[in-house]
LORODO-982234 format. One record per atom (N, C-alpha, C, O): x negated, y, z negated. Coordinates in steps of 0.001 Angstrom, whole numbers, plus 500000, padded with zeros to 6 digits. Example, Ala and Ser with C-alpha at 12.3 -4.5 7.8 and 13.67 -1.06 7.14 Angstrom:
486810494310492200/487700495500492200/486800496700492200/485764496681491535/487150497750492920/486330498940492860/487100500030492130/486591501138491961/
***
This chain:
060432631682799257/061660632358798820/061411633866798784/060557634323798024/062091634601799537/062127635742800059/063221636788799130/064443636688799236/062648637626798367/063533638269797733/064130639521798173/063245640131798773/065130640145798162/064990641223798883/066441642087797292/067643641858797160/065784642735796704/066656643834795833/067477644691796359/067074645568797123/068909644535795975/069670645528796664/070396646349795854/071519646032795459/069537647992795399/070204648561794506/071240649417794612/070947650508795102/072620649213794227/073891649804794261/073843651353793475/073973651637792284/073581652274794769/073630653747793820/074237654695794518/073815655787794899/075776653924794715/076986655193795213/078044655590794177/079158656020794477/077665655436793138/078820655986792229/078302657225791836/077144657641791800/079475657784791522/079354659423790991/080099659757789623/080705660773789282/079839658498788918/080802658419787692/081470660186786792/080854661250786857/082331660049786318/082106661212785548/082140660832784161/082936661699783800/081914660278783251/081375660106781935/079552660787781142/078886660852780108/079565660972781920/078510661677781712/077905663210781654/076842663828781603/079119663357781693/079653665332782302/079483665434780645/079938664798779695/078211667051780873/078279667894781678/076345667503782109/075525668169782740/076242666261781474/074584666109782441/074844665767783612/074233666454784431/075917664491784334/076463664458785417/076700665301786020/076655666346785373/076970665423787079/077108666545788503/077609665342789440/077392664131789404/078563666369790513/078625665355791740/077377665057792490/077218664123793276/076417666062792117/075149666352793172/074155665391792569/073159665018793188/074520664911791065/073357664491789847/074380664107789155/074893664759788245/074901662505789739/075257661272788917/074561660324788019/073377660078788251/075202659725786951/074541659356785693/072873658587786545/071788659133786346/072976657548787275/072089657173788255/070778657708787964/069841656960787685/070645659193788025/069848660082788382/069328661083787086/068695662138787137/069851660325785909/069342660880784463/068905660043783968/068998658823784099/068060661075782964/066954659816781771/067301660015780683/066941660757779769/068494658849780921/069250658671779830/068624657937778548/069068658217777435/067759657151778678/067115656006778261/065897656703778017/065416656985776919/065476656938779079/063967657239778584/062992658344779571/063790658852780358/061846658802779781/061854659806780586/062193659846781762/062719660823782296/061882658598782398/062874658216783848/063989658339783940/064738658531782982/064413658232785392/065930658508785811/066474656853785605/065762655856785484/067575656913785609/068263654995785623/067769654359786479/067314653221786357/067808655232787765/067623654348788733/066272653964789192/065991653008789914/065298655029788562/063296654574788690/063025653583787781/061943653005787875/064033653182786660/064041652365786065/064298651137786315/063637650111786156/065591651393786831/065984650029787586/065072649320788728/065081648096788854/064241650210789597/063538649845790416/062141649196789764/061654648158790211/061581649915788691/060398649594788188/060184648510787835/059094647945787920/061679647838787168/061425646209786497/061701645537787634/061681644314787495/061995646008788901/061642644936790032/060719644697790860/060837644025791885/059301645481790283/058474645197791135/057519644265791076/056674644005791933/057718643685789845/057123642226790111/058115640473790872/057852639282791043/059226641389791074/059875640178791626/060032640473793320/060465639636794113/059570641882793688/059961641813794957/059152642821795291/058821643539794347/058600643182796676/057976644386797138/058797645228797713/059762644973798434/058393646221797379/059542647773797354/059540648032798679/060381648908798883/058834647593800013/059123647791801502/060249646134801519/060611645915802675/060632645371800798/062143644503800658/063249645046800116/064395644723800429/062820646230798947/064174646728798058/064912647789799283/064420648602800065/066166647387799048/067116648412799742/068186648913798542/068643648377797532/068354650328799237/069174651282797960/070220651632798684/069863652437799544/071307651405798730/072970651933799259/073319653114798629/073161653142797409/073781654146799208/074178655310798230/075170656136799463/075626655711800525/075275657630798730/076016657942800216/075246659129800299/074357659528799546/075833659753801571/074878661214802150/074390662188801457/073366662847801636/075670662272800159/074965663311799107/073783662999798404/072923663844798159/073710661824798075/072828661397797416/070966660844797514/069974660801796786/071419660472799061/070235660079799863/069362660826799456/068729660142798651/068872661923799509/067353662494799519/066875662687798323/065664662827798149/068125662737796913/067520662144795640/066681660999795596/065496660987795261/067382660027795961/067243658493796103/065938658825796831/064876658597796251/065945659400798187/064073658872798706/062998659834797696/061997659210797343/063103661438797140/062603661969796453/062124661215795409/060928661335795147/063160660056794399/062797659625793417/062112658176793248/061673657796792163/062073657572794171/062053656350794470/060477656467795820/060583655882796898/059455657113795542/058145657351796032/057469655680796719/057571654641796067/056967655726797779/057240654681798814/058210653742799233/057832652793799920/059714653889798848/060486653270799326/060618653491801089/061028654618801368/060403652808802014/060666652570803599/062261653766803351/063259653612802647/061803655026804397/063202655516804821/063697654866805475/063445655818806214/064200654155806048/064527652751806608/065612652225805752/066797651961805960/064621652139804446/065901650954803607/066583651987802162/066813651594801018/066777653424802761/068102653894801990/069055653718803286/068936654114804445/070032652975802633/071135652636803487/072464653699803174/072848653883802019/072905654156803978/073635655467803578/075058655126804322/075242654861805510/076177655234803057/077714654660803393/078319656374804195/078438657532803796/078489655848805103/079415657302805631/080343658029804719/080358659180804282/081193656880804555/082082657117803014/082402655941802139/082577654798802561/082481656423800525/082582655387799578/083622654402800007/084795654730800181/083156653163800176/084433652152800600/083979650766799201/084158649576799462/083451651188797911/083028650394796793/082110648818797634/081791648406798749/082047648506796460/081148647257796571/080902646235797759/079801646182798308/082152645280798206/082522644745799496/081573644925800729/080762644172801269/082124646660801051/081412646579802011/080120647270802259/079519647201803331/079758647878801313/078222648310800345/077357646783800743/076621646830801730/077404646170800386/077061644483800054/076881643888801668/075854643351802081/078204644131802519/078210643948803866/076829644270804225/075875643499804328/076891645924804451/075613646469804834/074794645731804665/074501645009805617/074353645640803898/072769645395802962/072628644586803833/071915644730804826/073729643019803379/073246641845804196/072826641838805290/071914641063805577/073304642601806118/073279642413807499/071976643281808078/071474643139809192/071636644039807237/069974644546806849/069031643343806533/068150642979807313/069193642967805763/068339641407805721/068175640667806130/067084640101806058/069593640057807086/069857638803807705/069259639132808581/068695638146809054/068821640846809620/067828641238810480/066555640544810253/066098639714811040/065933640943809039/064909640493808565/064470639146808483/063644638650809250/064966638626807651/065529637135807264/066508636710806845/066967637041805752/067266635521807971/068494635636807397/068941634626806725/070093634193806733/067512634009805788/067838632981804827/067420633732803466/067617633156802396/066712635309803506/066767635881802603/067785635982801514/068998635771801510/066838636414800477/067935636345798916/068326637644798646/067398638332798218/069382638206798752/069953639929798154/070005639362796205/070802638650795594/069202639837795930/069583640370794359/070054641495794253/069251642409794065/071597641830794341/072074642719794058/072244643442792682/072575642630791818/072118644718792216/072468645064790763/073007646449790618/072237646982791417/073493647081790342/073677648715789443/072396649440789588/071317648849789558/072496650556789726/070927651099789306/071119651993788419/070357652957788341/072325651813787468/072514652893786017/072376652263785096/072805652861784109/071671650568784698/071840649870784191/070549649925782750/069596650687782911/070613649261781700/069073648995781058/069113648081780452/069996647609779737/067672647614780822/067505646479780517/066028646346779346/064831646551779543/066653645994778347/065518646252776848/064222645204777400/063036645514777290/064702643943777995/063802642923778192/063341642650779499/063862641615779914/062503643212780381/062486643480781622/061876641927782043/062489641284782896/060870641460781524/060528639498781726/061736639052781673/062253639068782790/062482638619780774/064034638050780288/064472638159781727/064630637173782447/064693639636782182/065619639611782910/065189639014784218/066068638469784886/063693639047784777/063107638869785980/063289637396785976/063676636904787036/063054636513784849/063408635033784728/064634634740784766/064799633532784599/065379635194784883/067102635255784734/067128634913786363/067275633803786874/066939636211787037/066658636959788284/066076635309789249/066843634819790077/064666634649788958/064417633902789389/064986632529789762/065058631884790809/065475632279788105/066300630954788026/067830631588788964/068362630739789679/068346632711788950/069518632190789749/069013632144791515/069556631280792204/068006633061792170/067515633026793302/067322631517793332/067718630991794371/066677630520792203/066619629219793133/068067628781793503/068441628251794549/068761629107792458/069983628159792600/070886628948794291/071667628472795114/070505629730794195/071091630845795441/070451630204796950/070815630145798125/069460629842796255/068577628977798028/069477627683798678/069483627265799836/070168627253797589/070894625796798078/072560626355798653/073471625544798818/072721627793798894/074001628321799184/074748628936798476/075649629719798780/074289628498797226/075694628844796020/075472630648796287/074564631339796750/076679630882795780/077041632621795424/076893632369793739/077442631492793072/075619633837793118/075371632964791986/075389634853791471/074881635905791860/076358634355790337/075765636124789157/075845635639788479/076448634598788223/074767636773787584/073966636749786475/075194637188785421/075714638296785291/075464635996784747/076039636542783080/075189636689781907/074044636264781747/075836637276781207/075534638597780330/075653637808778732/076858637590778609/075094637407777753/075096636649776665/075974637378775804/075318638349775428/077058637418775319/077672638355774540/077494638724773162/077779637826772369/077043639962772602/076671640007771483/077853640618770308/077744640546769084/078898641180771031/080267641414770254/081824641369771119/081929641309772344/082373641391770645/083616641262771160/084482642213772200/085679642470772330/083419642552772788/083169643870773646/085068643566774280/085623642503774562/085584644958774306/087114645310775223/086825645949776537/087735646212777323/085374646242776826/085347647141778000/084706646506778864/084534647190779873/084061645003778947/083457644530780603/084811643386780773/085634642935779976/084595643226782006/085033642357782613/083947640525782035/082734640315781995/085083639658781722/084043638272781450/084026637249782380/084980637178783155/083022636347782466/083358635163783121/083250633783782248/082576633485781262/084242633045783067/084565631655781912/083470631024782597/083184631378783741/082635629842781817/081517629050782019/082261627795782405/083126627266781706/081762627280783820/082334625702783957/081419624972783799/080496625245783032/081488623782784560/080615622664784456/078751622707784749/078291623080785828/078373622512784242/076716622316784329/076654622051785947/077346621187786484/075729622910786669/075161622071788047/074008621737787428/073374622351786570/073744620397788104/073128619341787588/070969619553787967/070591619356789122/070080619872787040/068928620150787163/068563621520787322/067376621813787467/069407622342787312/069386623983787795/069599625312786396/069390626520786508/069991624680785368/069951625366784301/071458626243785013/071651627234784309/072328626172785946/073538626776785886/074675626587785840/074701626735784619/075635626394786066/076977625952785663/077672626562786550/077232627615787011/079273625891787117/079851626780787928/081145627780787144/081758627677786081/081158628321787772/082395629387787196/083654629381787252/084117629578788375/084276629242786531/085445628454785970/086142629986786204/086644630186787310/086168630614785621/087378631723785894/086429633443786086/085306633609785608/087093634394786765/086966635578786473/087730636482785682/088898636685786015/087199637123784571/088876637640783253/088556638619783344/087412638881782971/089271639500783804/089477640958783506/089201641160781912/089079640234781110/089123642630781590/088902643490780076/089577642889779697/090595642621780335/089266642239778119/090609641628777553/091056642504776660/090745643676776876/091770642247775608/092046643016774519/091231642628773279/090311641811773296/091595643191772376/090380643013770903/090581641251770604/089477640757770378/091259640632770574/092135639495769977/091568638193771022/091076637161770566/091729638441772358/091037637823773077/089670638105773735/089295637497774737/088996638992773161/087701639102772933/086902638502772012/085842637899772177/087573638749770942/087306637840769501/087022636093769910/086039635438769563/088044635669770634/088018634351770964/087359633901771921/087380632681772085/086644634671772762/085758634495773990/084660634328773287/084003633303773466/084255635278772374/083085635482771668/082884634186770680/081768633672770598/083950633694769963/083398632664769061/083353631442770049/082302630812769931/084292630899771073/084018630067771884/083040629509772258/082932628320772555/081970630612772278/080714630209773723/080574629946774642/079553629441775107/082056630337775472/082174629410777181/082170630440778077/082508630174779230/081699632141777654/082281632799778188/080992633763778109/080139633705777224/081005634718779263/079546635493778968/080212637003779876/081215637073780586/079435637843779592/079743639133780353/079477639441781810/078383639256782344/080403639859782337/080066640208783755/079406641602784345/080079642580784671/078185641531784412/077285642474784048/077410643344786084/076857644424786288/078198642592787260/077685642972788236/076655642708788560/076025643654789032/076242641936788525/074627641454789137/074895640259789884/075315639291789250/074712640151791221/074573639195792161/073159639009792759/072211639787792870/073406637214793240/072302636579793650/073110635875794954/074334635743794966/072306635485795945/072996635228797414/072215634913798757/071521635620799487/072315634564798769/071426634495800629/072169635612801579/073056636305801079/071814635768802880/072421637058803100/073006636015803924/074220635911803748/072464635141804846/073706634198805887/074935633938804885/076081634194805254/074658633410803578/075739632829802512/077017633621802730/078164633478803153/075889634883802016/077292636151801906/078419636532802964/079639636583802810/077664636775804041/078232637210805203/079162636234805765/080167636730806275/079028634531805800/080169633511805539/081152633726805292/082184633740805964/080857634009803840/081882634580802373/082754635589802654/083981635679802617/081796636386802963/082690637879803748/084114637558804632/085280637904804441/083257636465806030/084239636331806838/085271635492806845/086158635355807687/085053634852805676/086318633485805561/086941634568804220/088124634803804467/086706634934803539/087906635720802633/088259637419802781/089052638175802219/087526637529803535/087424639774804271/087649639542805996/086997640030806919/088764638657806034/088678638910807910/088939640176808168/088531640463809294/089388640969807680/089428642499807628/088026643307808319/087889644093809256/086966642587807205/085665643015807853/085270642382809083/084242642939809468/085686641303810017/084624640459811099/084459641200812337/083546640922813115/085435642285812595/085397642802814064/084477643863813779/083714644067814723/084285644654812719/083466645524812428/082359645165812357/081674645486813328/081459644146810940/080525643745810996/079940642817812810/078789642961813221/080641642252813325/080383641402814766/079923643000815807/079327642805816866/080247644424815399/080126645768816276/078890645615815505/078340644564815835/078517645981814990/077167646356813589/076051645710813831/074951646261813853/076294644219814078/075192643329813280/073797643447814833/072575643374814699/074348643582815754/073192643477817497/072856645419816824/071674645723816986/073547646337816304/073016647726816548/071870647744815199/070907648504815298/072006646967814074/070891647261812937/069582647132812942/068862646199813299/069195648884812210/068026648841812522/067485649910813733/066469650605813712/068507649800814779/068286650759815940/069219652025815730/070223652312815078/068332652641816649/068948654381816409/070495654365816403/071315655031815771/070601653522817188/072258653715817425/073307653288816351/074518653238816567/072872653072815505/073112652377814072/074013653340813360/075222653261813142/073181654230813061/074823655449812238/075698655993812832/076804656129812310/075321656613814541/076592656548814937/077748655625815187/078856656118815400/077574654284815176/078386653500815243/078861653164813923/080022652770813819/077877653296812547/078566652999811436/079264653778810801/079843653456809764/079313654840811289/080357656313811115/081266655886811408/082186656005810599/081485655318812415/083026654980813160/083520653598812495/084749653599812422/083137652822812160/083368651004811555/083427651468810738/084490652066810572/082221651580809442/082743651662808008/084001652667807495/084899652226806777/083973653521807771/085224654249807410/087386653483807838/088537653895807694/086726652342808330/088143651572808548/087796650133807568/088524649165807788/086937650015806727/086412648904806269/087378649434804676/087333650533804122/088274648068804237/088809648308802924/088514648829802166/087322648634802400/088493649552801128/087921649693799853/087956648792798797/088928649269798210/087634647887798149/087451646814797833/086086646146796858/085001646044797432/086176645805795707/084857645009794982/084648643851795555/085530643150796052/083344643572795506/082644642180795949/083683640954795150/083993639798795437/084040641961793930/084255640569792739/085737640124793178/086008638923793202/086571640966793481/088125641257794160/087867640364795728/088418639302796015/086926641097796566/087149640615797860/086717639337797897/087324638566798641/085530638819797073/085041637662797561/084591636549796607/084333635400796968/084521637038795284/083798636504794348/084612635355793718/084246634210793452/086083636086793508/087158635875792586/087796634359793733/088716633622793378/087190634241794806/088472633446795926/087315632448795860/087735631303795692/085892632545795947/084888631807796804/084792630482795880/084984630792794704/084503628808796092/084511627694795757/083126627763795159/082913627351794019/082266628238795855/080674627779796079/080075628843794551/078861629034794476/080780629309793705/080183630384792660/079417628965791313/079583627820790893/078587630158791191/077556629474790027/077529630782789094/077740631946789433/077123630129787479/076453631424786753/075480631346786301/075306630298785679/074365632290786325/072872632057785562/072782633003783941/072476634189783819/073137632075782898/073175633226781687/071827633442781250/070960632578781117/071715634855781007/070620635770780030/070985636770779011/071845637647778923/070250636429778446/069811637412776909/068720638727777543/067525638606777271/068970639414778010/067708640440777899/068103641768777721/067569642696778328/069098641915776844/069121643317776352/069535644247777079/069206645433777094/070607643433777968/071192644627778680/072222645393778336/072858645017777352/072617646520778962/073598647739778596/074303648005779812/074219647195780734/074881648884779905/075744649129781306/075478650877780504/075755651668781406/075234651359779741/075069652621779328/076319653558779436/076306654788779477/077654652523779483/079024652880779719/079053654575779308/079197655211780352/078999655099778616/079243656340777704/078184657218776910/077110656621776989/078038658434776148/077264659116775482/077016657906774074/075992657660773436/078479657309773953/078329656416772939/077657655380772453/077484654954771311/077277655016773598/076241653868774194/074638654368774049/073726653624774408/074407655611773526/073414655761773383/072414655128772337/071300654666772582/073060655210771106/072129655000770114/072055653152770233/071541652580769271/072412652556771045/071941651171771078/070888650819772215/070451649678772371/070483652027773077/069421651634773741/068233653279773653/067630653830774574/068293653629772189/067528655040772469/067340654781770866/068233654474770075/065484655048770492/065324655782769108/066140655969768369/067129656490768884/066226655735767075/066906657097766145/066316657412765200/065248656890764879/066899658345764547/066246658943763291/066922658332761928/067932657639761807/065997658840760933/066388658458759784/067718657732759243/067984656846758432/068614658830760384/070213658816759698/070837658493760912/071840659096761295/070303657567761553/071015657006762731/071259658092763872/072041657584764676/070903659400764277/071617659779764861/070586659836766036/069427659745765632/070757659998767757/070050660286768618/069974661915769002/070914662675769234/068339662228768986/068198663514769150/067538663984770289/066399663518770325/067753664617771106/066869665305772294/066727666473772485/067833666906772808/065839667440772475/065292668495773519/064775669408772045/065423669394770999/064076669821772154/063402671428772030/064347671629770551/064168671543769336/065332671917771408/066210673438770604/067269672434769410/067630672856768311/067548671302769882/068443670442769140/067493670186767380/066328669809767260/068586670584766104/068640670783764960/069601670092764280/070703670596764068/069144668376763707/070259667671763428/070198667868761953/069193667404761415/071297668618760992/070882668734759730/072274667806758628/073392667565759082/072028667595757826/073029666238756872/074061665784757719/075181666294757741/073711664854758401/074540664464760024/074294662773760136/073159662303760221/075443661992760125/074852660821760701/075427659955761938/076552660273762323/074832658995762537/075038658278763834/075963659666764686/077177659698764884/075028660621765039/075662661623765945/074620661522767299/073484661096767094/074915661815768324/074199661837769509/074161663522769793/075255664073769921/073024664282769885/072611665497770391/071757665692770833/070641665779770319/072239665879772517/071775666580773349/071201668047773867/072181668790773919/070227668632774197/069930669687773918/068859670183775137/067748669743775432/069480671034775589/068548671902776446/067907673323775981/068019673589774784/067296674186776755/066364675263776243/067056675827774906/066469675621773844/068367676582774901/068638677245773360/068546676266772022/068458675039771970/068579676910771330/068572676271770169/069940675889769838/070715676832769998/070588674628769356/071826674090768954/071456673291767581/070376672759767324/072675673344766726/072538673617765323/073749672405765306/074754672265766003/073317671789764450/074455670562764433/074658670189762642/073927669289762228/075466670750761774/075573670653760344/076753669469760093/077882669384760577/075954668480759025/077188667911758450/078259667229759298/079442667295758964/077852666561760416/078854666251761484/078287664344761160/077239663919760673/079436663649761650/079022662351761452/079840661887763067/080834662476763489/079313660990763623/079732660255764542/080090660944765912/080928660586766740/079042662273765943/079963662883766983/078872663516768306/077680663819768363/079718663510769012/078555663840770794/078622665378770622/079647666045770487/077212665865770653/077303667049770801/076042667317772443/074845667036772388/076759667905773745/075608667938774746/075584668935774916/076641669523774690/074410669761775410/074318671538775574/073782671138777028/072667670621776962/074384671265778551/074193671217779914/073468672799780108/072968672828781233/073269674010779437/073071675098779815/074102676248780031/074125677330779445/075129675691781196/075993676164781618/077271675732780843/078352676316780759/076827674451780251/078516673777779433/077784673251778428/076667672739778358/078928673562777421/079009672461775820/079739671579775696/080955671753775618/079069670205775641/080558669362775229/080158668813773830/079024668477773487/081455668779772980/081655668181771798/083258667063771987/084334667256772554/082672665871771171/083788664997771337/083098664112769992/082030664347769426/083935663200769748/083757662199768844/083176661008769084/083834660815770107/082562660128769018/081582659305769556/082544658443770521/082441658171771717/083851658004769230/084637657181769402/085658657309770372/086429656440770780/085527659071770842/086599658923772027/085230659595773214/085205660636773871/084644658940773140/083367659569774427/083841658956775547/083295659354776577/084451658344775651/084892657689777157/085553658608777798/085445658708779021/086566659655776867/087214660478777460/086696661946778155/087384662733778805/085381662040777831/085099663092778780/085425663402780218/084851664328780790/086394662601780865/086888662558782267/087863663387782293/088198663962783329/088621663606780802/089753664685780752/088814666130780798/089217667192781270/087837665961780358/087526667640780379/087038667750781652/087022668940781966/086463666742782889/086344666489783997/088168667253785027/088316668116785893/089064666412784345/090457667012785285/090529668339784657/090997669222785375/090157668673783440/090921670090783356/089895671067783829/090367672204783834/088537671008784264/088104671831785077/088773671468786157/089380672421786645/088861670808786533/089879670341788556/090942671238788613/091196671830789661/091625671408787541/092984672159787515/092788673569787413/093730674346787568/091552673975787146/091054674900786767/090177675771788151/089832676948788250/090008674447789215/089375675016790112/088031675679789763/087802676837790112/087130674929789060/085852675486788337/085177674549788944/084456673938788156/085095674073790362/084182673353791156/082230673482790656/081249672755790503/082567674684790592/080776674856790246/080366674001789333/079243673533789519/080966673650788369/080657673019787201/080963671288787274/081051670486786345/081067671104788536/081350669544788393/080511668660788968/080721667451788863/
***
């Protein structure tokens, strides 16, 4: 059983502004810990797979971060999207990178902004769904729910497959609201949809073509050029007519053959600044502190961020304070999601430098 990691690192989120950049997406900060997300994400896979198997999807801007940070990864296997066309056909690629290779190979697909507290947990997670993935099934990894979370997407738990420790998947549920979160959570039938796929690459590419006929004339141009020089000029021209579209939308949500493998290992999606103090240190008084110059004084569960000057934080409770150098942001823990508005009102502002 042939593993092959396929880490998803084309987003350019803006929640993370003003450490984010278009140039230096969350991906590419150490948010967590002195590493970037994504050396992280790679590190807990190197006992399940060898890093001349891991492939990294991203796009042109991003590429030479990605090989800079990611030290013996094969230039070969940063796979580079001409333009963002989301998950679908991100996933396409890959496969058809593997299925070169081997095309009974396993894509463990995942995020590479992700953390994971329990890196064993998760590699056993990782394993048990790759077996179940060898017999065909399309298999992701759910997420054990620890509150009544309003912001992932869930999946309903079906019936047990029989000797495999997995079950098939009964429904895909969008974000619910507080009320039907509550009831997912006391249920137990229901686990988080963390984005993490398991697959064979022949499987996928099936999958692709019986529910994405959209994609078959493109991928059928692609699949004789991968690998050879002639490869990006032709994927310049195909991918950019390829839908924009999630794996979970194009293929996940329609396909018969889905399984789920649930784990506990302490994962996060690191959604927000808010999200910090559940996967980072704290101090005395709950609050998360970083850099040099940062001064947290009668303050509690506050997150401060801090580069070279000195920043002074008095008497504040619950609140994001980040010093980027060039920008300050202050917000409330509780509305940290919204840093995307101070994202549009530089846009309107035409203050490109700063984004």
């Amino acid at each position: 059983m042939r593993l092959f990691p396929v880490i998803m690192a084309g987003g350019s989120g803006t929640r993370f502004w003003p450490l984010s950049r278009k140039a230096r997406p969350k991906q590419f900060l150490p948010l967590v810990s002195d590493r970037p997300l994504i050396v992280e994400t790679q590190a807990r896979l190197a006992d399940l797979a060898a890093l001349e198997d891991t492939l990294v999807v991203c796009g042109p801007t991003h590429a030479p971060e990605v090989r800079k940070l990611l030290k013996g990864l094969p230039r070969a296997n940063v796979l580079v999207e001409p333009v963002a066309r989301n998950t679908a056909p991100a996933i396409a690629l890959a496969a058809l990178h593997v299925a070169r290779r081997d095309p009974g190979g396993i894509l463990v697909v995942l995020p590479s902004d992700h953390h994971v507290a329990d890196p064993e947990g998760f590699r056993r997670a990782l394993e048990s769904a790759a077996k179940v993935a060898q017999g065909g099934a399309l298999v992701t990894l759910g997420i054990q729910p620890t509150r009544p979370e309003t912001g992932y997407g869930y999946l309903k738990v079906g019936a047990a497959l029989e000797k495999s420790g997995a079950h098939r998947v009964a429904a895909f549920v969008e974000k619910p609201d507080l009320a039907h979160a509550k009831r997912y959570l006391k249920s137990g039938n229901y686990l988080w949809n963390g984005g993490i796929f398991v697959f064979r690459a022949d499987a996928i590419l099936e999958a692709l073509r019986t529910h994405m006929p959209e994609l078959v004339a493109g991928l059928d141009r692609l699949a004789p050029e991968i690998g050879k020089r002639t490869e990006a000029a032709l994927l310049a021209k195909v991918f950019p007519r390829f839908p924009s579209i999630s794996i979970d939308y194009g293929v996940m949500e329609k396909a018969k053959n889905l399984a789920v493998v649930g784990g506990d290992f302490g994962w996060s999606d690191v959604g927000s600044f808010a999200a910090l103090p559940e996967v980072r240190p704290l101090d005395a008084n709950g609050n998360v502190v970083s850099g040099k110059g940062a001064m947290v004084i009668d303050s509690e569960g506050c997150v401060v961020l801090a580069q070279a000057r000195p920043i002074a934080v008095v008497g504040m409770k619950d609140t994001v304070v980040v010093d980027a150098g060039d920008t300050l942001l202050v917000v409330p823990r509780e509305r940290a999601q919204e840093v995307r508005k101070a994202v549009d009102a530089l846009k309107a502002r035409k203050l490109s430098r700063l984004l």
